[in-house]
DRENGU-63739 format. One record per residue (C-alpha): x, y, z. Coordinates in steps of 0.5 Angstrom, whole numbers, plus 500, padded with zeros to 3 digits. Example, Ala and Ser with C-alpha at 12.3 -4.5 7.8 and 13.67 -1.06 7.14 Angstrom:
<atoms>
525491516 527498514 
</atoms>
This chain:
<atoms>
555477496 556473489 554476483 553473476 554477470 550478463 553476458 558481456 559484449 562480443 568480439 564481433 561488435 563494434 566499439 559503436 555498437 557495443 556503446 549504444 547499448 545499455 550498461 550490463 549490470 550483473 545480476 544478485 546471487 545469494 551469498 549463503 545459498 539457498 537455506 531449507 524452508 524452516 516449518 518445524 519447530 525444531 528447525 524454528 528454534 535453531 534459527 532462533 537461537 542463531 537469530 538471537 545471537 547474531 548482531 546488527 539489524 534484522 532484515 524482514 519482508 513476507 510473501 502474501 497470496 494477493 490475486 489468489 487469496 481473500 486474507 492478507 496472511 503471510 504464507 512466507 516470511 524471510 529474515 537475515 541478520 548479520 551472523 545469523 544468516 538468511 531464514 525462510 520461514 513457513 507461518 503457516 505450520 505454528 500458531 504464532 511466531 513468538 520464538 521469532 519475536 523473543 529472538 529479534 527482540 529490540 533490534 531494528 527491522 529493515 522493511 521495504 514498504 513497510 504498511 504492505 507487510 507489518 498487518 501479516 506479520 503481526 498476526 503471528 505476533 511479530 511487531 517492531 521495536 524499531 524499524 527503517 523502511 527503505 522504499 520510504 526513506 527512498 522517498 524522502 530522499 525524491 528518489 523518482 522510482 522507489 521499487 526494491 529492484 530499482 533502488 538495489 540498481 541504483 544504489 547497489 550496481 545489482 540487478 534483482 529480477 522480479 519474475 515471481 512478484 505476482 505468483 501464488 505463494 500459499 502453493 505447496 511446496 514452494 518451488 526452489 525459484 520461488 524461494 530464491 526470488 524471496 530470499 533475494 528480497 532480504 539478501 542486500 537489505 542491510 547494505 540498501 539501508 546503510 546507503 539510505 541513512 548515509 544520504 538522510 544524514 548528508 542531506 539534514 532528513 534523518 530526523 523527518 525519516 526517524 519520525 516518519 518511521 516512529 509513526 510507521 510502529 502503530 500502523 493500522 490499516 484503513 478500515 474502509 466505509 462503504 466499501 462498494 463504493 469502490 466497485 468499479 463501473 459504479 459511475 454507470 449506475 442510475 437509480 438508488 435501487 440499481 445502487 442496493 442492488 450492487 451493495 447487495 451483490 457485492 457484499 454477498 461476494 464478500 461473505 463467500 470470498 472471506 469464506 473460501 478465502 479466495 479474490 473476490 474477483 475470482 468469483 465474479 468480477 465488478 462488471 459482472 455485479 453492476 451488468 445484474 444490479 442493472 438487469 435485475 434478472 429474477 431466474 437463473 436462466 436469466 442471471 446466468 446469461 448476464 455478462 460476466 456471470 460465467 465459471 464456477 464461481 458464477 454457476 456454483 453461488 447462483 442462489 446467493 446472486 439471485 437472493 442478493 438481487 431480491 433483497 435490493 427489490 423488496 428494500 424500502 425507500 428510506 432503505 435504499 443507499 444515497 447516490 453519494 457516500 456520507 462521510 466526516 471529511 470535506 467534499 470532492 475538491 470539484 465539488 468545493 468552487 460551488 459548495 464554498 469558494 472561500 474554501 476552494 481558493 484556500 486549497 488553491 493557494 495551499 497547493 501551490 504553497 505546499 507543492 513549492 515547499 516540496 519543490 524547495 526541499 526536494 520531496 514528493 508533496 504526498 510525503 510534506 503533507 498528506 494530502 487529506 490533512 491539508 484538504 480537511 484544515 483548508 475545508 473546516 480552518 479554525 475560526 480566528 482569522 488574527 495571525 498568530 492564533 491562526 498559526 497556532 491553532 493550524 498546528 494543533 488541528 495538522 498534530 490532532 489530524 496525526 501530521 508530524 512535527 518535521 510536516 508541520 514544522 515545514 507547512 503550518 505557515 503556509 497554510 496560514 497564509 493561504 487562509 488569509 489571503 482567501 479569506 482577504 477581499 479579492 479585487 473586482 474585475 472591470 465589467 
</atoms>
């Protein structure tokens, strides 16, 4: 691995001067140099065929267009692999990457936040056998800032520089810095996770990091119901027709977004829907002068805004959306003191339980329990209150629910207890 250093510190300074500055750290440089993107199929078999060949692990990370594109596809996709050196390769030329797949084969991945990238890479048919996800296992190991850069800082004495993070990647050609910053995301990944395991295995985690990983093969991201919901500035919404008004407009954005593939903001942003689902303007004119209606994306689909507003006007009563979604989990937490009390200590008493667990085996409570996992037991427990078929009944909800066996190792009892103790009679307090 070559490295290059920060300029060092002048004879002109002091020694007190030099002191109080900041530690230089040298900078990371490709070992290799920088490959040829590969988008032919030639050049995809030649890689292949060294990829195969090659041992160990195989490090794999994608660049997606996120701010600039609709879809989550990979518009790169870099690889490394011991003897097989680093691979940039451009999925767009082929139909799928199979070649790629029958290359890594059985081999472990190495991903850094993993969920961001296996959706885009499995659709162009690469799906791990095994993998290790480095910003995880960070976690585990309560590490405060889990980032690449930071962690190949800490661990490694590099500096990555992350000036391209939020750059448009379906451009053509990409620029050489461009491909540079990606290669170095692969660059340091094998020696990043080495240090990973070694400290898993130092401090008794490598079995709750091997399950969490397993977990991590079927991964499938969340499809969200009512998305809408989430447009921002809804909470200033009054009235169920406004409410229609934004579903409707916001739903028209997503149909023109996923057909031009372009960020739905890119078009109009959610101010602009929730300043027209208020106004209900009915001319162009009128729409046209709405805050936030400005640009081509704005001026160009100003017939499909006007049709959206119109169809939430000519809704019927019983049509229109609930103020509040309808869903199969439990309430807001605000909501539990008044809706259940009962409830509302008994998430009380799991939290402090849970978060002392972290507490003790130095984890962030997120990664101890999901946090929907323990609401959804303390809201709906099982019936039995007689302690042992309690227990047991808690840790058959937290496995249906998908926790896993190290996670409910750690909090089914606590969770007992905290239904136990809510459900005790609590003491009167003097009048």
């Amino acid at each position: 691995m070559a490295t290059e250093s920060t300029p060092s510190t002048g004879p002109e300074q002091t020694p007190d001067q030099a002191d109080q500055e900041a530690p230089r750290v040298e900078l990371l440089r490709l070992s290799g140099g920088l490959p040829p993107v590969i988008d032919t199929p030639a050049a995809l078999a030649e890689y292949c065929a060294a990829l195969a060949a090659g041992s160990g692990p195989v490090a794999i990370d994608a660049e997606r267009a996120s701010g600039y594109r609709y879809s989550n596809r990979a518009y790169l996709i870099q690889v490394k692999r011991e003897g097989a050196g680093i691979g940039l390769i451009d999925p767009i030329p082929f139909g799928t990457l199979e070649p790629l797949a029958e290359a890594i084969g059985d081999a472990e991945w190495i991903l850094h936040a993993a969920t961001q990238d296996l959706p885009c890479l499995a659709e162009v048919g690469l799906r791990p056998a095994a993998l290790f996800d480095t910003e995880l296992a960070g976690r585990l190991l309560d590490y405060p800032r889990v980032g690449l850069a930071t962690l190949v800082e800490s661990l490694l004495g590099r500096q990555l520089l992350k000036e391209h993070s939020a750059v448009d990647w379906s451009t053509r050609p990409l620029p050489e810095s461009w491909l540079e910053y990606a290669a170095l995301d692969v660059e340091v990944l094998v020696e990043l996770r080495d240090l990973l395991a070694a400290e898993l295995e130092e401090t008794g985690k490598a079995d709750w990091a091997r399950q969490e990983f397993d977990h991590l093969l079927s991964f499938q991201p969340a499809v969200r119901v009512d998305a809408w919901r989430r447009t921002s500035g809804l909470h200033k919404v009054r009235g169920r027709r406004t409410l229609a008004a934004v579903r409707a407009l916001w739903e028209t954005r997503d149909r023109i977004a996923t057909e031009r593939d372009v960020t739905p903001g890119r078009l109009i942003p959610d101010s602009a829907i929730v300043a027209a689902a208020t106004a209900m303007p009915t001319s162009r004119g009128a729409l046209m002068s709405t805050p936030g209606f400005h640009g081509r994306g704005a001026s160009r689909h100003a017939g499909d805004w006007l049709a959206a507003i119109r169809s939430a006007a000519e809704l019927s009563e019983d049509e229109l959306p609930t103020r509040t979604a309808v869903g199969d989990g439990p309430p807001a937490p605000r909501a539990w003191a008044d809706k259940d009390p009962v409830a509302a200590r008994r998430l009380e008493l799991a939290r402090a339980a849970v978060g002392a667990l972290a507490s003790e085996h130095r984890l962030p409570t997120e990664n101890l329990l999901t946090p929907d996992h323990l609401r959804r037991v303390m809201w709906s427990p099982p019936a039995t209150r007689e302690p042992a078929e309690l227990l047991e009944a808690i840790v058959d909800q937290l496995r249906e629910l998908g926790a896993r066996s190290w996670q409910i190792g750690l909090t089914a009892s606590a969770l007992t207890s905290a239904v136990l103790q809510a459900d005790a009679p609590q003491p009167q307090s003097e009048g």
